[in-house]
C-alpha positions in Angstrom: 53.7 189.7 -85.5 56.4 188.5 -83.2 56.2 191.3 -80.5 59.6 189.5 -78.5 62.3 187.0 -79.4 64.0 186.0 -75.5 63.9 182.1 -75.5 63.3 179.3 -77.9 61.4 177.7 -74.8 58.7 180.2 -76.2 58.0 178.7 -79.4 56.1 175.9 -80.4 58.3 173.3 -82.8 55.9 174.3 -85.5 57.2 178.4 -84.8 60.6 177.3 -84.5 60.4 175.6 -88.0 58.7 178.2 -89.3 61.9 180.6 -88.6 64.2 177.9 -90.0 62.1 177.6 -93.1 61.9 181.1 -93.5 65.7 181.7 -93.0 66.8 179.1 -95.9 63.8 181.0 -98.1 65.8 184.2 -97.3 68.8 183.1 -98.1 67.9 181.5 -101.5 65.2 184.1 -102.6 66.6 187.4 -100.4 63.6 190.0 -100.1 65.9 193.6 -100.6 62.7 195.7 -99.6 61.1 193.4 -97.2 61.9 195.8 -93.9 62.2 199.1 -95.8 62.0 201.9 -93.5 62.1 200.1 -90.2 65.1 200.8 -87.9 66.1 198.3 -85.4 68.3 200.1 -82.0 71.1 197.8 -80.7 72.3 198.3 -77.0 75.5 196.5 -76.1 76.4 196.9 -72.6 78.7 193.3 -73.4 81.1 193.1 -76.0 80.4 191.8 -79.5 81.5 190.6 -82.9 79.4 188.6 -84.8 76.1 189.5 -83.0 76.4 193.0 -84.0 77.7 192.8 -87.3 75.4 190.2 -87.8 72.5 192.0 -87.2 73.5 194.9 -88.8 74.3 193.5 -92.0 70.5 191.3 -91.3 69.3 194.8 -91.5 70.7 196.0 -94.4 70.1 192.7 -96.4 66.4 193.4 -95.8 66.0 197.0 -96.4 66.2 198.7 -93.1 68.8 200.4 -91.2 70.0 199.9 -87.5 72.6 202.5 -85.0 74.9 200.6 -82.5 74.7 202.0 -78.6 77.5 201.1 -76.2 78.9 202.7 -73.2 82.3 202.1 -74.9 81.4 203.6 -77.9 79.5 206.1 -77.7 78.4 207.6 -74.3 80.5 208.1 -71.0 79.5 205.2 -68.8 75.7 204.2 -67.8 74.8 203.8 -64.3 72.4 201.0 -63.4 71.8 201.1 -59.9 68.7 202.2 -58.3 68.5 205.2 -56.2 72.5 206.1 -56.8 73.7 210.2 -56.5 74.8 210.1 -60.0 78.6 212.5 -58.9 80.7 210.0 -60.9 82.1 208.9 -63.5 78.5 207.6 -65.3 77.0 211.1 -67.3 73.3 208.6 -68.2 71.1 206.3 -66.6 69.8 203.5 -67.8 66.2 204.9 -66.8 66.2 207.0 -69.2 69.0 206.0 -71.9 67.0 202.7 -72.6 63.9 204.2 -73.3 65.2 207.1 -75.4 67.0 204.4 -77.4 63.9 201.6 -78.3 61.9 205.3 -79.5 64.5 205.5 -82.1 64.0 202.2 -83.9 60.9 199.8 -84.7 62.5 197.2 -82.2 65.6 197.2 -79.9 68.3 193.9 -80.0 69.5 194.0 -75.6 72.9 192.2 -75.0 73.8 192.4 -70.7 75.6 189.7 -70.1 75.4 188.0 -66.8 77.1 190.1 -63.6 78.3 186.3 -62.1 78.2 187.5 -58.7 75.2 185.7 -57.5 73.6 182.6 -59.1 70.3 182.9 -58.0 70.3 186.1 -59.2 71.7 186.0 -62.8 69.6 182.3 -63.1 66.3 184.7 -62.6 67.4 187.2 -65.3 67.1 190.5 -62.7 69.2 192.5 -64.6 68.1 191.8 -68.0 64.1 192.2 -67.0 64.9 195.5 -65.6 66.7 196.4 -68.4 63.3 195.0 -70.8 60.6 196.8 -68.6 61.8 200.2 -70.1 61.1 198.8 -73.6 57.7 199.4 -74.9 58.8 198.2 -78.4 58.9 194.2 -79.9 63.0 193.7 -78.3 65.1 191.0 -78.6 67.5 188.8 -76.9 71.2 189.3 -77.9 71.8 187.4 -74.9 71.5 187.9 -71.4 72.6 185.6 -68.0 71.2 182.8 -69.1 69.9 183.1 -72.8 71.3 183.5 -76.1 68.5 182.6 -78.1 70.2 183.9 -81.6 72.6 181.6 -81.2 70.6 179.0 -80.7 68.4 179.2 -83.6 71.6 179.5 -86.0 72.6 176.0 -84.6 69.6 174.4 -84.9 70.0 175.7 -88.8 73.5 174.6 -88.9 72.6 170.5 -87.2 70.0 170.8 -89.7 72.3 171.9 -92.6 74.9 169.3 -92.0 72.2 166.6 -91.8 72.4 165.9 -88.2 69.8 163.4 -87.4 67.4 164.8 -84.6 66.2 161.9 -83.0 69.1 159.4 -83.0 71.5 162.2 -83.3 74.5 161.9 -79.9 75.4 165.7 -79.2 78.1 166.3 -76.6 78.3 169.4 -74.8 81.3 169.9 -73.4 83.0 172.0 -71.1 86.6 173.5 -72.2 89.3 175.4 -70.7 89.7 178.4 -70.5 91.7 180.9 -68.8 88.8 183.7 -66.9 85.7 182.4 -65.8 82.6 182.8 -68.5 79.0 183.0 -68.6 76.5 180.5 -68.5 73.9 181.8 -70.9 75.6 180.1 -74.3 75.7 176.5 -72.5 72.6 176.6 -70.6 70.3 177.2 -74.0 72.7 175.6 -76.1 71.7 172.5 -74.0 67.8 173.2 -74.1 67.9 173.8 -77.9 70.0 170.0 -78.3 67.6 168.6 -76.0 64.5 170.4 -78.0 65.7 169.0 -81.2 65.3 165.7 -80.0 69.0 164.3 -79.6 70.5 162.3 -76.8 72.8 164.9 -75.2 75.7 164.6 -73.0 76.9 167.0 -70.7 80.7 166.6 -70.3 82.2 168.2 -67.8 84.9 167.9 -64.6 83.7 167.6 -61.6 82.7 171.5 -60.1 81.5 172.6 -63.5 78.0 170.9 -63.3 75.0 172.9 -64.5 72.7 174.3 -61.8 70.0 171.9 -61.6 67.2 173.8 -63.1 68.9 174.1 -66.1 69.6 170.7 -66.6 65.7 169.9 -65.3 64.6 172.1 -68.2 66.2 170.2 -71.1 65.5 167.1 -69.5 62.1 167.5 -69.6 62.6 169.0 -73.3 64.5 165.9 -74.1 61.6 163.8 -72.9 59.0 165.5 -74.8 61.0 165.3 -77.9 62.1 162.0 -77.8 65.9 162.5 -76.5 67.9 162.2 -73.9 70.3 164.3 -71.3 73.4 162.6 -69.1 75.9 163.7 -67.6 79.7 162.3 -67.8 83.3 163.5 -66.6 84.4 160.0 -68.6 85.8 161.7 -71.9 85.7 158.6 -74.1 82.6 157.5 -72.5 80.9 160.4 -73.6 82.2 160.7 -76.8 80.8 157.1 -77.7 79.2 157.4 -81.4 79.0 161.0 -81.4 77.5 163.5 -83.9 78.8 166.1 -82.5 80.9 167.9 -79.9 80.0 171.7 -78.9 82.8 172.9 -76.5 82.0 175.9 -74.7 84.1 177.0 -71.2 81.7 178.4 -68.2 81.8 179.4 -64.8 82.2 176.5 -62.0 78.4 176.8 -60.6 80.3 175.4 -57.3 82.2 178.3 -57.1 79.8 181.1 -59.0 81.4 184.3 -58.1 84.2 183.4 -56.4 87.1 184.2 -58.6 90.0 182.7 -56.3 88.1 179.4 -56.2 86.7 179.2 -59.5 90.6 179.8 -60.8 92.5 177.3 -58.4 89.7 174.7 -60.1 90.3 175.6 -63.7 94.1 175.7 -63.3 94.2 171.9 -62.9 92.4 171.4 -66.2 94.3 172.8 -69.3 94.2 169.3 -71.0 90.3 170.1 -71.5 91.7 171.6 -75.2 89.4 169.7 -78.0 92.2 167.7 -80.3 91.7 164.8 -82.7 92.3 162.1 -79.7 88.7 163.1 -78.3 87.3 162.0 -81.6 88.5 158.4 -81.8 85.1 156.8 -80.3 82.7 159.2 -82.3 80.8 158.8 -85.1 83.4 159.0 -88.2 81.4 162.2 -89.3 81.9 164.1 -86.1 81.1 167.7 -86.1 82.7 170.7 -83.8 81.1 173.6 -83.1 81.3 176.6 -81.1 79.6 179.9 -80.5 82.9 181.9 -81.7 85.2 183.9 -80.3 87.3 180.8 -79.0 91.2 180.7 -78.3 92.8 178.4 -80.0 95.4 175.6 -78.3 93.5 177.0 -75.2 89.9 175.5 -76.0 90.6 173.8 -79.5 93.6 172.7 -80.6 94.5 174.4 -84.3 93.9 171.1 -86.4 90.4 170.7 -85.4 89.5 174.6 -86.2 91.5 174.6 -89.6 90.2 171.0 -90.5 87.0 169.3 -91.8 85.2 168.8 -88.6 84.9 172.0 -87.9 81.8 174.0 -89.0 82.0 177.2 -87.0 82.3 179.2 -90.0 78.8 178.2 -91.5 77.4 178.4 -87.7 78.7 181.7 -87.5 77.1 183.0 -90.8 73.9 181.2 -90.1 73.6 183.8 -87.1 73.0 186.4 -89.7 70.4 184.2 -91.6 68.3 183.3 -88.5 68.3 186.9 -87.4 67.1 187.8 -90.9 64.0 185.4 -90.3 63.2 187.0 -86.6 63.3 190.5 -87.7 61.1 189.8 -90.7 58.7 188.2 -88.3 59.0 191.3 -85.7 58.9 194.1 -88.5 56.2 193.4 -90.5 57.9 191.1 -93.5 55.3 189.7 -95.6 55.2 185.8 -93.9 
């Protein structure tokens, strides 16, 4: 029985098509009773559309129930910090809130995203291992500083559905503009799970937004095992040569991490990083976009590309569902 779901780094190929097999089977031949009984918690101390409704209606699909937690919802603040006077605003701690919360359900879904004040820090998941070691239930990632493993599996699914070849297959990753600074976690394991798959992948990006270098060592060395490749480029029609597919996704500058000021005066320069139908011109004919949803649109995509055939966010976004359906039937004792 899967006893944690935090990193597809975790899983062997053969477990990761295992899930993949076992999310089409659910979707063709849907198993109504398959979790009956079991109750999964989900804690969202980060905001959330499709993760929680997608897990909730994964839930339901299989028989089994879930509750929501969030200090916005439903409780008046959490404190987090260690050996705080608690004479504010926060009424629960997270000592005892998370706890109370996993001995509700079968298995607890954590979403914390990163606090982007420190690299080092986020890049070694502090916050999200504290927030695990109170768990003493199978948990899952909803995504933390540097993971979204959810998402990850749903787009292996969706390369897979759209015939994407693996080996062979160009991906581009590429950063887009946006107006805040965002986490890392969707473009550092979107990265890894390209590379796992065995595609030649391209990192795109303007110069200050390069991935920390463990990040970029880790699908490298995936690539290799699998048979792909990793670059990187700041050439847009270099890097868009042949391609399969473009994933745009905005992040943080890792140059400045945490430094707002500095991170804002480098971004401001580089509003023409919007995806339109002149980035596709050198790809492959069939060129996909994808992207982990929400996005702004004529900010990071321009509305042509969202509302036309190359887009396949839709079906990436409902495969989140389907791939969370196979995990929790792994975790919660669904026949295999």
């Amino acid at each position: 029985m899967l006893k944690t779901f935090n990193d597809l780094a975790d899983f062997s190929d053969e477990e990761i098509r295992a899930l993949l097999d076992l999310a089409n089977r659910l979707d063709a031949h849907p198993e109504p009773e398959a979790l009956k009984g079991k109750v999964l918690s989900l804690l969202f101390l980060s905001p959330s559309l499709r993760t929680l409704a997608s897990f909730q209606a994964a839930m339901v699909r299989l028989g089994g129930g879930s509750f929501v937690i969030s200090p916005d919802m439903s409780i008046h603040g959490l404190e987090s910090r260690h050996g705080i006077v608690m004479d504010g605003v926060a009424a629960e701690h997270i000592r005892e809130a998370v706890p109370v919360i996993a001995s509700y359900g079968d298995a607890i879904g954590i979403r914390a995203f990163a606090e982007r004040k420190n690299l080092e820090d986020d890049m070694a998941e502090n916050e999200f291992r504290a927030l695990t070691s109170l768990v003493d239930k199978p948990w899952i990632n909803m995504e933390s500083a540097m993971g979204h493993p959810c998402q990850n599996l749903a787009d292996w699914k969706t390369l897979d559905d759209y015939a994407v070849p693996a080996n062979g297959g160009k991906f581009v990753l590429s950063w887009a503009y946006h107006p805040k600074a965002l986490p890392l976690a969707v473009p550092a394991s979107t990265l890894y799970t390209a590379a796992r798959r065995g595609m030649d992948v391209t990192v795109l990006r303007p110069e200050g937004f390069e991935l920390p270098p463990a990040v970029m060592d880790k699908a490298r060395t995936a690539a290799e095992n699998a048979g792909g490749s990793l670059r990187e480029s700041d050439d847009r029609r270099e890097a868009m040569e042949g391609a399969h597919v473009i994933y745009a996704k905005s992040w943080s500058s890792t140059r400045h991490y945490g430094d707002r000021i500095a991170d804002q005066k480098l971004r401001n320069e580089l509003d023409d990083w919007c995806v339109d139908e002149p980035w596709f011109e050198p790809a492959a004919p069939d060129c996909r976009f994808m992207h982990c949803l929400p996005v702004r649109r004529g900010v990071v995509v321009a509305d042509g590309i969202l509302d036309g055939p190359r887009s396949i966010v839709i079906h990436e976004a409902r495969n989140r569902m389907l791939a969370q359906m196979a995990v929790l039937h792994q975790m919660l004792g669904g026949k295999a």
